[in-house]
C-alpha positions, 0 to 999 in steps of 0.5 A, spaced: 169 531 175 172 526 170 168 521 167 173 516 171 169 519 177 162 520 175 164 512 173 167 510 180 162 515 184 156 511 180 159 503 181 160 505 188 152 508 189 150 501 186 155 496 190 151 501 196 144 499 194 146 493 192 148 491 200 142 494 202 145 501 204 149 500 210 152 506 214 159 507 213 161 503 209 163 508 204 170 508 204 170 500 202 164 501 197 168 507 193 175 503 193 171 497 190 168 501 185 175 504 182 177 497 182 171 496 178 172 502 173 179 500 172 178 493 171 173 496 166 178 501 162 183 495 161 177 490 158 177 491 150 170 494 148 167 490 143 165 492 137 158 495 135 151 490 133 150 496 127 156 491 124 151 486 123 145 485 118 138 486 120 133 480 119 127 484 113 121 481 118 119 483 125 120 475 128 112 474 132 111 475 138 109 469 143 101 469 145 101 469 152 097 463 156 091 465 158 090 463 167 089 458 170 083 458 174 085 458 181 079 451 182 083 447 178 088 441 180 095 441 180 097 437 173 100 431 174 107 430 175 112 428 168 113 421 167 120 418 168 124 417 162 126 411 162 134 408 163 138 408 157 140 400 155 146 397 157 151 395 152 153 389 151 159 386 152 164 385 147 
């Protein structure tokens, strides 16, 4: 089997699961896929991440927020922004 195939047979299983597995109706799914795998072949790749520098530190991760207890009420809602003024008239 090519690695066209295997492509094809793997978006075909992928637009079956994505549809909920439905019976029958594999010939449209198979022909789905390889027009997806041929849109693929035709797309230009685009060049690999290893070309771009590496930041030296690791970024901080956030700290998640604790939860919130289940007794407490429902904050406020946002206060409206305000209408920007008009401009006058020359």
């Amino acid at each position: 089997m090519s690695t066209e195939d295997k492509r094809i047979r793997e978006l075909a299983h992928q637009i079956w699961e994505s549809e909920g597995k439905p019976h029958g109706e594999d010939a449209r799914h198979w022909e789905m896929a390889r027009k997806l795998a041929e849109a693929e072949a035709l797309t230009p790749s685009k060049p690999k991440a290893a070309a771009k520098p590496k930041a030296s530190a690791p970024k901080p991760q956030a700290k998640a927020k604790p939860a919130a207890p289940a007794a407490s009420k429902p904050a406020p809602p946002a206060a409206k922004k305000p209408p920007a003024p008009k401009k006058p008239k020359p």
